[in-house]
C-alpha positions in Angstrom: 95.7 93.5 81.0 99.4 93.6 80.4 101.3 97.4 81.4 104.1 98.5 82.8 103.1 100.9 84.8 100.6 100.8 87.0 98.7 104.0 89.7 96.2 104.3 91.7 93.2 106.7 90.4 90.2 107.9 92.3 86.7 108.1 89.8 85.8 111.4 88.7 82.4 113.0 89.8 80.5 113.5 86.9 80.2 117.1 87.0 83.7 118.2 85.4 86.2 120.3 86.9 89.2 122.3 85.6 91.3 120.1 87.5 94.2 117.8 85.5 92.9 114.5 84.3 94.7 111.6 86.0 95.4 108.6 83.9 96.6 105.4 84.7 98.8 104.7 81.7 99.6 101.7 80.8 102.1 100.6 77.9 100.5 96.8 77.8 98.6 95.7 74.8 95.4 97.1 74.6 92.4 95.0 74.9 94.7 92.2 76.2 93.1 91.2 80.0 96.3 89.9 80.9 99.1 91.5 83.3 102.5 92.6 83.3 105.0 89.6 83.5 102.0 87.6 82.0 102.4 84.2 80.0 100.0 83.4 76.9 97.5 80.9 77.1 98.3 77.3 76.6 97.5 77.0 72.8 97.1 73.1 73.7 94.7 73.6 75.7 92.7 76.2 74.4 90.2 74.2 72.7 89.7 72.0 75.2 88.9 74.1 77.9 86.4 76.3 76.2 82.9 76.7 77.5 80.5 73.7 77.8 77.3 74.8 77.0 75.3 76.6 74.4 73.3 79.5 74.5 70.8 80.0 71.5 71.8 83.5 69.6 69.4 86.3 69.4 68.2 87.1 65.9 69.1 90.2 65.9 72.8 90.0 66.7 74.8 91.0 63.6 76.8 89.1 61.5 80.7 88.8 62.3 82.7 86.2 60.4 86.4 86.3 60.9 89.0 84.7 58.7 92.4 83.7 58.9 93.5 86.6 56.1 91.7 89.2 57.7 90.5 90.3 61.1 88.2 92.4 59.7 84.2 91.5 60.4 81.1 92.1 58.6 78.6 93.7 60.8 74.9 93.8 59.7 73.2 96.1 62.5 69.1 95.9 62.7 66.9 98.8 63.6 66.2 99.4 67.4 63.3 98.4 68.4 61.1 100.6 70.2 61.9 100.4 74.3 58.8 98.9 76.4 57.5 99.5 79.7 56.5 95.6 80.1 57.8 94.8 83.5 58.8 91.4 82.8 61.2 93.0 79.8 62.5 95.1 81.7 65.7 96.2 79.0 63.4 96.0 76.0 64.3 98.6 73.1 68.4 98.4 74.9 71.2 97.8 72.8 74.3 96.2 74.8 77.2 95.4 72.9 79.2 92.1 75.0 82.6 92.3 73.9 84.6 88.6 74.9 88.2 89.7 75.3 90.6 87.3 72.6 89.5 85.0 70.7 90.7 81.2 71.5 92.9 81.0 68.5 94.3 83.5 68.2 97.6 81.8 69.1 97.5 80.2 65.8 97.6 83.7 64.3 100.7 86.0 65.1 101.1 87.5 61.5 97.4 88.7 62.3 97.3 89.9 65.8 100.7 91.3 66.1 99.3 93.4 63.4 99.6 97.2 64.0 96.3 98.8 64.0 94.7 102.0 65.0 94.4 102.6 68.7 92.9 106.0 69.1 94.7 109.5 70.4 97.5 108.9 67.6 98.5 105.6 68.7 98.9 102.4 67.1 99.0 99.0 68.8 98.9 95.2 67.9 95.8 94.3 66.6 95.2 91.7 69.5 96.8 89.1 71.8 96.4 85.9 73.4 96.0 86.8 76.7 96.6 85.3 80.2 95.9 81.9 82.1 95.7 80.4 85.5 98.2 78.5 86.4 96.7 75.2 86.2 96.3 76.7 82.2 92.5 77.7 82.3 93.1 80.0 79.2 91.6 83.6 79.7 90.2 83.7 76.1 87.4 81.0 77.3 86.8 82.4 80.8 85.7 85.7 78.8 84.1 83.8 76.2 81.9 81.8 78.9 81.0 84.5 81.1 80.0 86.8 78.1 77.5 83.7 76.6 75.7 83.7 80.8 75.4 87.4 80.4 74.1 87.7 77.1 71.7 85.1 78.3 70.7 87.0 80.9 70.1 90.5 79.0 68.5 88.4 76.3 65.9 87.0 79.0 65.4 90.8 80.3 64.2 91.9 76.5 67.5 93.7 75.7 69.5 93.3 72.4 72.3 91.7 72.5 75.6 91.8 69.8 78.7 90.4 70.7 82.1 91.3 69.2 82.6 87.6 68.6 80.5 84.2 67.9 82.8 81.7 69.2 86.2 80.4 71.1 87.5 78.8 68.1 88.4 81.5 66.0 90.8 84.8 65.7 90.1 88.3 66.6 88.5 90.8 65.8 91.5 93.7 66.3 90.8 95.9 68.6 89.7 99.0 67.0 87.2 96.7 65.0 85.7 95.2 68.6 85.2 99.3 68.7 83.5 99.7 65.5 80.8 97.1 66.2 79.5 99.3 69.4 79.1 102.1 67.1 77.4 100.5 64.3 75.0 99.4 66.6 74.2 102.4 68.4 75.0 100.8 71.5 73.5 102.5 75.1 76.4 100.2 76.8 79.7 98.7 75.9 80.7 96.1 78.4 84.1 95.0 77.2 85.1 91.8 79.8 88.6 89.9 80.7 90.6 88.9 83.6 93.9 90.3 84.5 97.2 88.6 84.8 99.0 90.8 87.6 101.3 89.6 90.3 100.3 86.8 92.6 99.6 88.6 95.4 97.5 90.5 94.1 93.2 90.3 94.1 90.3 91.6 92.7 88.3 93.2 90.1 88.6 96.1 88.3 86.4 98.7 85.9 88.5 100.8 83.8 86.7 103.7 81.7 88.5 106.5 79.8 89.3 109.6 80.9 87.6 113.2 80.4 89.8 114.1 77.6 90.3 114.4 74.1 87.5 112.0 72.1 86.3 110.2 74.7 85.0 113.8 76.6 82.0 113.4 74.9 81.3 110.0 76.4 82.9 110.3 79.8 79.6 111.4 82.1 78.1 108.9 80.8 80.8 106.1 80.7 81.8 106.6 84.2 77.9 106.1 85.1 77.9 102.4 83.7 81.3 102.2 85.9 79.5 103.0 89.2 76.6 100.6 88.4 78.8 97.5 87.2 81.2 98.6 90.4 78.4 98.4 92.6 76.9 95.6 91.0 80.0 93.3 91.5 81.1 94.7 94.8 77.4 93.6 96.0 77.9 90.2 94.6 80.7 89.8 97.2 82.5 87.0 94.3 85.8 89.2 94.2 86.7 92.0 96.1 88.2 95.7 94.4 91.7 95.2 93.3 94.4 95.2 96.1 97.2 95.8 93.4 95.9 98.1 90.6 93.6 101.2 90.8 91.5 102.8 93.2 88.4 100.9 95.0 87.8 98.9 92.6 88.1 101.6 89.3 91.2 102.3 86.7 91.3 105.1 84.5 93.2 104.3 81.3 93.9 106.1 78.0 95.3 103.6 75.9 93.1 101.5 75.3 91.1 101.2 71.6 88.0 99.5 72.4 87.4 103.0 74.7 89.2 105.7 72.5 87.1 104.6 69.9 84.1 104.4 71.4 81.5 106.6 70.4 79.1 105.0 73.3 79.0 104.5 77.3 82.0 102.1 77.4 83.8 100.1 79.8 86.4 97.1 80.5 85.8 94.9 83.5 88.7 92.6 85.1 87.0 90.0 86.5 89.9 89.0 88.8 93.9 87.6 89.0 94.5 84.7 86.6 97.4 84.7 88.7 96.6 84.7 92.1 95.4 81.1 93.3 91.8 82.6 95.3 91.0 84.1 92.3 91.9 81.1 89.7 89.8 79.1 91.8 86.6 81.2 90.9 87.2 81.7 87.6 87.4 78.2 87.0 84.1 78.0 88.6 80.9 77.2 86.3 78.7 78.5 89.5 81.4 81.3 90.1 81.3 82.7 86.3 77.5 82.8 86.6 77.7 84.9 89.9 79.8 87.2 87.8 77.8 87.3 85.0 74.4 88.0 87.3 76.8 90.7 89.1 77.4 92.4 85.3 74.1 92.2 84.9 72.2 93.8 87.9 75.1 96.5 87.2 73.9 97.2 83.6 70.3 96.7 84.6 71.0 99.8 86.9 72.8 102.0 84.0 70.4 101.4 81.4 67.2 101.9 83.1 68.6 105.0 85.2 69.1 106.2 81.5 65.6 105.4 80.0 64.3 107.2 83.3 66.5 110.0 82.5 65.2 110.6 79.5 61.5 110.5 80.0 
Protein backbone atom coordinates (compact mmCIF):
# COMPACT_ATOMS: atom_id res chain seq x y z
CA UNK A 1 0.00 0.00 0.00
CA UNK A 2 1.92 2.85 -1.50
CA UNK A 3 2.74 6.18 1.26
CA UNK A 4 5.16 8.28 1.90
CA UNK A 5 5.22 8.40 5.23
CA UNK A 6 5.12 5.76 7.29
CA UNK A 7 4.91 5.54 11.94
CA UNK A 8 4.60 3.25 14.14
CA UNK A 9 1.08 3.18 16.10
CA UNK A 10 0.11 1.22 19.12
CA UNK A 11 -4.01 -0.16 18.94
CA UNK A 12 -6.31 1.59 20.92
CA UNK A 13 -8.23 -0.06 23.93
CA UNK A 14 -11.63 -0.01 23.15
CA UNK A 15 -12.83 2.03 25.81
CA UNK A 16 -12.05 5.69 24.52
CA UNK A 17 -9.98 8.16 26.03
CA UNK A 18 -9.61 11.99 25.70
CA UNK A 19 -6.22 11.36 24.62
CA UNK A 20 -5.09 12.66 20.77
CA UNK A 21 -5.77 10.06 18.05
CA UNK A 22 -2.56 8.87 16.49
CA UNK A 23 -2.69 8.20 12.81
CA UNK A 24 -0.33 6.75 10.55
CA UNK A 25 -0.87 8.97 7.49
CA UNK A 26 -0.13 7.95 4.51
CA UNK A 27 -0.18 9.96 1.07
CA UNK A 28 -0.19 6.58 -1.16
CA UNK A 29 -3.20 5.57 -3.10
CA UNK A 30 -5.79 4.34 -1.19
CA UNK A 31 -6.89 0.88 -1.44
CA UNK A 32 -3.65 0.15 -3.47
CA UNK A 33 -1.72 -2.90 -1.28
CA UNK A 34 1.34 -1.84 -2.81
CA UNK A 35 4.40 0.26 -1.18
CA UNK A 36 6.20 3.29 -1.44
CA UNK A 37 8.88 3.02 -4.32
CA UNK A 38 6.47 0.21 -5.70
CA UNK A 39 6.36 -0.93 -9.43
CA UNK A 40 2.86 -1.89 -11.10
CA UNK A 41 2.20 -5.29 -11.95
CA UNK A 42 3.41 -6.79 -15.15
CA UNK A 43 0.28 -6.18 -17.37
CA UNK A 44 1.82 -9.26 -19.55
CA UNK A 45 1.61 -11.28 -17.09
CA UNK A 46 -1.38 -10.60 -15.37
CA UNK A 47 -3.61 -12.90 -17.01
CA UNK A 48 -1.50 -15.57 -16.91
CA UNK A 49 -0.81 -15.75 -13.46
CA UNK A 50 -4.24 -15.53 -12.09
CA UNK A 51 -5.65 -18.12 -9.88
CA UNK A 52 -6.15 -21.79 -11.00
CA UNK A 53 -9.05 -22.98 -9.63
CA UNK A 54 -12.73 -22.30 -9.23
CA UNK A 55 -14.86 -21.88 -6.46
CA UNK A 56 -18.68 -22.20 -7.06
CA UNK A 57 -20.46 -18.58 -6.09
CA UNK A 58 -22.97 -18.37 -3.40
CA UNK A 59 -26.42 -17.49 -4.56
CA UNK A 60 -26.79 -14.92 -2.69
CA UNK A 61 -23.76 -12.76 -3.55
CA UNK A 62 -24.94 -9.69 -5.38
CA UNK A 63 -24.61 -8.73 -8.70
CA UNK A 64 -21.48 -6.53 -9.71
CA UNK A 65 -20.68 -6.05 -13.37
CA UNK A 66 -18.02 -3.62 -14.26
CA UNK A 67 -17.37 -2.07 -17.65
CA UNK A 68 -14.80 -0.47 -19.35
CA UNK A 69 -16.91 3.13 -19.33
CA UNK A 70 -17.72 2.95 -15.85
CA UNK A 71 -16.47 1.57 -12.69
CA UNK A 72 -19.56 1.87 -11.22
CA UNK A 73 -21.35 -1.71 -10.08
CA UNK A 74 -24.76 -2.78 -9.75
CA UNK A 75 -25.34 -4.33 -6.38
CA UNK A 76 -28.54 -6.44 -5.79
CA UNK A 77 -28.31 -7.17 -1.88
CA UNK A 78 -30.68 -10.20 -0.52
CA UNK A 79 -32.46 -10.22 2.85
CA UNK A 80 -30.37 -11.67 5.82
CA UNK A 81 -31.22 -14.69 6.73
CA UNK A 82 -32.00 -15.46 10.16
CA UNK A 83 -28.57 -16.47 12.27
CA UNK A 84 -28.69 -20.32 13.47
CA UNK A 85 -27.35 -22.07 16.31
CA UNK A 86 -26.57 -25.33 14.11
CA UNK A 87 -23.07 -26.13 15.20
CA UNK A 88 -21.91 -27.31 11.98
CA UNK A 89 -22.98 -23.63 10.52
CA UNK A 90 -21.40 -22.10 12.79
CA UNK A 91 -21.57 -18.27 10.82
CA UNK A 92 -25.10 -18.87 9.62
CA UNK A 93 -27.29 -15.51 9.40
CA UNK A 94 -23.38 -13.50 8.94
CA UNK A 95 -22.89 -11.21 6.36
CA UNK A 96 -18.98 -10.73 5.38
CA UNK A 97 -18.25 -8.64 2.63
CA UNK A 98 -14.43 -10.11 0.93
CA UNK A 99 -13.08 -7.20 -0.71
CA UNK A 100 -9.97 -8.48 -3.48
CA UNK A 101 -7.70 -5.49 -3.64
CA UNK A 102 -7.37 -4.34 -7.80
CA UNK A 103 -8.69 -5.92 -10.28
CA UNK A 104 -6.26 -7.80 -12.87
CA UNK A 105 -6.90 -5.32 -15.60
CA UNK A 106 -6.90 -2.62 -14.45
CA UNK A 107 -3.72 -1.77 -16.27
CA UNK A 108 -5.54 -1.68 -19.38
CA UNK A 109 -7.63 1.21 -17.86
CA UNK A 110 -5.72 4.45 -16.71
CA UNK A 111 -8.48 6.98 -17.91
CA UNK A 112 -10.65 4.91 -15.33
CA UNK A 113 -8.58 4.32 -12.32
CA UNK A 114 -6.67 7.39 -12.31
CA UNK A 115 -10.07 8.74 -11.95
CA UNK A 116 -10.59 11.15 -9.02
CA UNK A 117 -13.21 9.88 -6.69
CA UNK A 118 -14.46 10.42 -3.23
CA UNK A 119 -12.25 9.26 -0.54
CA UNK A 120 -13.91 10.23 2.73
CA UNK A 121 -12.90 13.20 5.36
CA UNK A 122 -12.92 15.71 2.33
CA UNK A 123 -10.45 14.00 0.30
CA UNK A 124 -10.38 12.83 -3.14
CA UNK A 125 -8.19 10.14 -4.52
CA UNK A 126 -7.71 8.00 -7.76
CA UNK A 127 -10.36 5.72 -8.22
CA UNK A 128 -7.94 2.65 -8.15
CA UNK A 129 -4.44 1.30 -9.05
CA UNK A 130 -2.64 -1.52 -10.31
CA UNK A 131 -0.80 -2.45 -7.45
CA UNK A 132 2.48 -4.27 -6.65
CA UNK A 133 4.31 -7.57 -7.62
CA UNK A 134 7.04 -9.89 -6.60
CA UNK A 135 9.89 -9.64 -8.21
CA UNK A 136 9.75 -12.69 -10.24
CA UNK A 137 6.21 -10.60 -11.50
CA UNK A 138 3.56 -12.65 -9.45
CA UNK A 139 1.05 -9.69 -9.89
CA UNK A 140 -0.63 -8.53 -6.47
CA UNK A 141 -4.10 -8.22 -8.15
CA UNK A 142 -4.21 -12.24 -8.33
CA UNK A 143 -2.62 -13.02 -5.02
CA UNK A 144 -5.66 -11.03 -3.49
CA UNK A 145 -7.98 -12.39 -5.89
CA UNK A 146 -6.89 -16.12 -4.97
CA UNK A 147 -6.67 -15.80 -1.43
CA UNK A 148 -10.21 -13.96 -1.27
CA UNK A 149 -11.90 -17.06 -3.55
CA UNK A 150 -10.11 -19.90 -0.43
CA UNK A 151 -11.72 -17.60 2.10
CA UNK A 152 -14.95 -17.11 0.71
CA UNK A 153 -14.89 -20.83 0.40
CA UNK A 154 -14.26 -21.28 3.77
CA UNK A 155 -17.07 -18.82 5.24
CA UNK A 156 -19.32 -20.24 2.70
CA UNK A 157 -18.65 -23.86 4.13
CA UNK A 158 -19.22 -22.31 7.81
CA UNK A 159 -23.02 -21.08 6.73
CA UNK A 160 -22.02 -17.38 6.41
CA UNK A 161 -22.89 -15.06 3.38
CA UNK A 162 -20.57 -14.16 1.38
CA UNK A 163 -20.31 -10.85 -1.32
CA UNK A 164 -17.26 -9.94 -2.81
CA UNK A 165 -16.47 -6.52 -4.20
CA UNK A 166 -15.44 -8.24 -7.36
CA UNK A 167 -16.24 -11.59 -9.56
CA UNK A 168 -13.16 -12.02 -11.31
CA UNK A 169 -9.19 -11.24 -12.21
CA UNK A 170 -9.98 -10.23 -15.62
CA UNK A 171 -11.67 -7.17 -15.24
CA UNK A 172 -11.34 -3.33 -13.90
CA UNK A 173 -12.20 -1.89 -10.61
CA UNK A 174 -14.55 -1.23 -8.74
CA UNK A 175 -13.15 2.54 -7.33
CA UNK A 176 -12.62 2.65 -4.18
CA UNK A 177 -15.39 4.38 -2.60
CA UNK A 178 -17.73 1.96 -4.60
CA UNK A 179 -15.70 -1.30 -2.95
CA UNK A 180 -17.18 0.81 0.24
CA UNK A 181 -20.68 1.15 -0.90
CA UNK A 182 -21.13 -2.70 -1.43
CA UNK A 183 -20.41 -3.34 2.52
CA UNK A 184 -23.09 -0.91 3.28
CA UNK A 185 -25.68 -2.17 0.97
CA UNK A 186 -25.25 -5.37 2.43
CA UNK A 187 -25.42 -4.65 5.90
CA UNK A 188 -22.29 -6.22 6.44
CA UNK A 189 -21.18 -7.46 10.32
CA UNK A 190 -17.36 -7.55 8.72
CA UNK A 191 -15.43 -5.89 6.00
CA UNK A 192 -12.34 -7.73 5.35
CA UNK A 193 -10.57 -5.66 2.72
CA UNK A 194 -7.19 -7.92 1.61
CA UNK A 195 -3.71 -7.03 -0.40
CA UNK A 196 -0.06 -7.34 0.04
CA UNK A 197 2.28 -4.50 0.48
CA UNK A 198 5.08 -3.50 -1.63
CA UNK A 199 7.53 -1.77 1.05
CA UNK A 200 11.29 -2.01 1.09
CA UNK A 201 13.13 -5.28 0.76
CA UNK A 202 14.15 -5.64 4.02
CA UNK A 203 11.27 -5.47 5.31
CA UNK A 204 8.55 -8.44 6.62
CA UNK A 205 5.27 -9.20 7.61
CA UNK A 206 1.68 -8.57 7.85
CA UNK A 207 -0.26 -5.83 8.76
CA UNK A 208 -4.15 -4.94 9.90
CA UNK A 209 -4.91 -1.39 9.44
CA UNK A 210 -8.41 -0.04 10.82
CA UNK A 211 -9.40 3.64 11.03
CA UNK A 212 -9.04 5.75 13.67
CA UNK A 213 -11.56 7.03 16.58
CA UNK A 214 -12.39 10.18 14.75
CA UNK A 215 -14.67 11.90 12.62
CA UNK A 216 -17.14 9.25 10.65
CA UNK A 217 -15.52 6.27 11.37
CA UNK A 218 -16.07 6.99 15.53
CA UNK A 219 -19.09 5.30 15.14
CA UNK A 220 -17.52 2.11 13.91
CA UNK A 221 -14.08 2.19 15.66
CA UNK A 222 -14.98 -0.26 19.01
CA UNK A 223 -16.13 -2.41 16.85
CA UNK A 224 -13.58 -2.22 13.88
CA UNK A 225 -10.65 -2.51 16.05
CA UNK A 226 -12.37 -5.84 17.61
CA UNK A 227 -12.23 -7.64 14.09
CA UNK A 228 -8.45 -6.18 14.15
CA UNK A 229 -7.52 -8.20 17.34
CA UNK A 230 -9.21 -11.36 16.06
CA UNK A 231 -7.69 -11.36 12.35
CA UNK A 232 -4.27 -10.12 14.33
CA UNK A 233 -4.44 -13.06 16.43
CA UNK A 234 -5.68 -15.22 13.98
CA UNK A 235 -2.72 -14.74 11.64
CA UNK A 236 -0.06 -14.28 14.25
CA UNK A 237 -1.31 -17.96 15.40
CA UNK A 238 -0.94 -19.26 11.97
CA UNK A 239 2.84 -18.49 12.36
CA UNK A 240 2.84 -18.04 7.94
CA UNK A 241 4.17 -14.30 8.34
CA UNK A 242 5.29 -12.60 11.16
CA UNK A 243 3.92 -8.62 12.29
CA UNK A 244 5.59 -6.14 10.09
CA UNK A 245 9.26 -5.33 10.97
CA UNK A 246 8.98 -1.99 8.75
CA UNK A 247 5.50 -0.50 9.17
CA UNK A 248 3.20 -0.19 12.26
CA UNK A 249 3.09 -1.50 15.63
CA UNK A 250 2.92 -5.47 16.37
CA UNK A 251 1.44 -6.22 13.62
CA UNK A 252 -1.49 -3.15 13.48
CA UNK A 253 -1.54 0.33 11.38
CA UNK A 254 -3.83 2.99 12.00
CA UNK A 255 -4.64 4.95 8.85
CA UNK A 256 -7.11 7.80 7.87
CA UNK A 257 -6.90 7.91 4.26
CA UNK A 258 -8.10 5.33 3.16
CA UNK A 259 -11.90 5.11 1.33
CA UNK A 260 -12.79 1.56 1.67
CA UNK A 261 -12.67 2.53 5.79
CA UNK A 262 -13.81 6.23 5.79
CA UNK A 263 -16.67 5.10 4.17
CA UNK A 264 -17.47 2.36 5.90
CA UNK A 265 -20.54 2.34 7.77
CA UNK A 266 -19.56 -1.38 9.16
CA UNK A 267 -16.68 -3.21 11.24
CA UNK A 268 -13.97 -2.72 8.67
CA UNK A 269 -10.48 -3.58 8.01
CA UNK A 270 -7.44 -4.02 5.48
CA UNK A 271 -5.04 -6.81 5.86
CA UNK A 272 -1.40 -6.86 4.30
CA UNK A 273 -0.70 -10.20 3.80
CA UNK A 274 3.10 -9.62 3.51
CA UNK A 275 6.19 -7.84 1.30
CA UNK A 276 5.78 -8.37 -2.39
CA UNK A 277 9.12 -7.10 -2.11
CA UNK A 278 11.00 -8.95 0.22
CA UNK A 279 12.16 -12.47 -1.23
CA UNK A 280 10.83 -14.76 2.28
CA UNK A 281 7.72 -13.23 1.79
CA UNK A 282 7.39 -13.57 -2.24
CA UNK A 283 8.10 -17.02 -1.64
CA UNK A 284 4.83 -17.58 0.33
CA UNK A 285 2.68 -15.72 -1.54
CA UNK A 286 3.50 -17.52 -4.51
CA UNK A 287 2.51 -20.51 -2.58
CA UNK A 288 -0.99 -22.38 -3.45
CA UNK A 289 -0.53 -24.21 0.18
CA UNK A 290 0.87 -20.80 1.69
CA UNK A 291 -2.38 -18.64 0.38
CA UNK A 292 -4.56 -21.33 1.91
CA UNK A 293 -2.76 -21.02 5.30
CA UNK A 294 -3.59 -17.36 5.01
CA UNK A 295 -6.85 -17.68 4.07
CA UNK A 296 -7.66 -20.41 7.15
CA UNK A 297 -5.70 -17.68 9.35
CA UNK A 298 -8.48 -14.84 8.01
CA UNK A 299 -10.74 -17.10 8.72
CA UNK A 300 -10.38 -18.48 12.31
CA UNK A 301 -9.80 -14.52 12.95
CA UNK A 302 -13.31 -13.63 11.56
CA UNK A 303 -14.80 -16.81 13.10
CA UNK A 304 -13.69 -15.19 16.50
CA UNK A 305 -15.15 -11.54 15.65
CA UNK A 306 -18.38 -12.57 14.43
CA UNK A 307 -19.41 -15.16 16.92
CA UNK A 308 -17.99 -12.92 19.96
CA UNK A 309 -20.59 -10.56 18.38
CA UNK A 310 -23.67 -12.89 18.08
CA UNK A 311 -22.73 -13.81 21.78
CA UNK A 312 -22.73 -10.23 22.58
CA UNK A 313 -25.84 -9.74 21.60
CA UNK A 314 -27.87 -12.47 23.08
Amino acid sequence: MTRSRRENIKPRRLVRSGLPVLLALGAGLMGAGCGAGSRPARGATVAARTASFTVSAPRSRPRIAVHPRSSRPRVTVHPRSSRSTDATKPLAGETVVVDPGHNGHNYLYPSIINRLVPAGRGRVKPCNTTGTSTDGGYPEAAFNWDVALRLRALLLAQGARVVLTRHSNTGVGPCVNVRAAIGNAARADAVIAIHADGGPPDGRGFQVIYAPDLGATARTYAASLRLARAVNHGLRASGVLPPSTYVGHDGYSVRDDLAGLNLSTRPAIFVELGNMRNSTDAAIQISPQMRERLAKALDAGLKQFLVASVAHLR
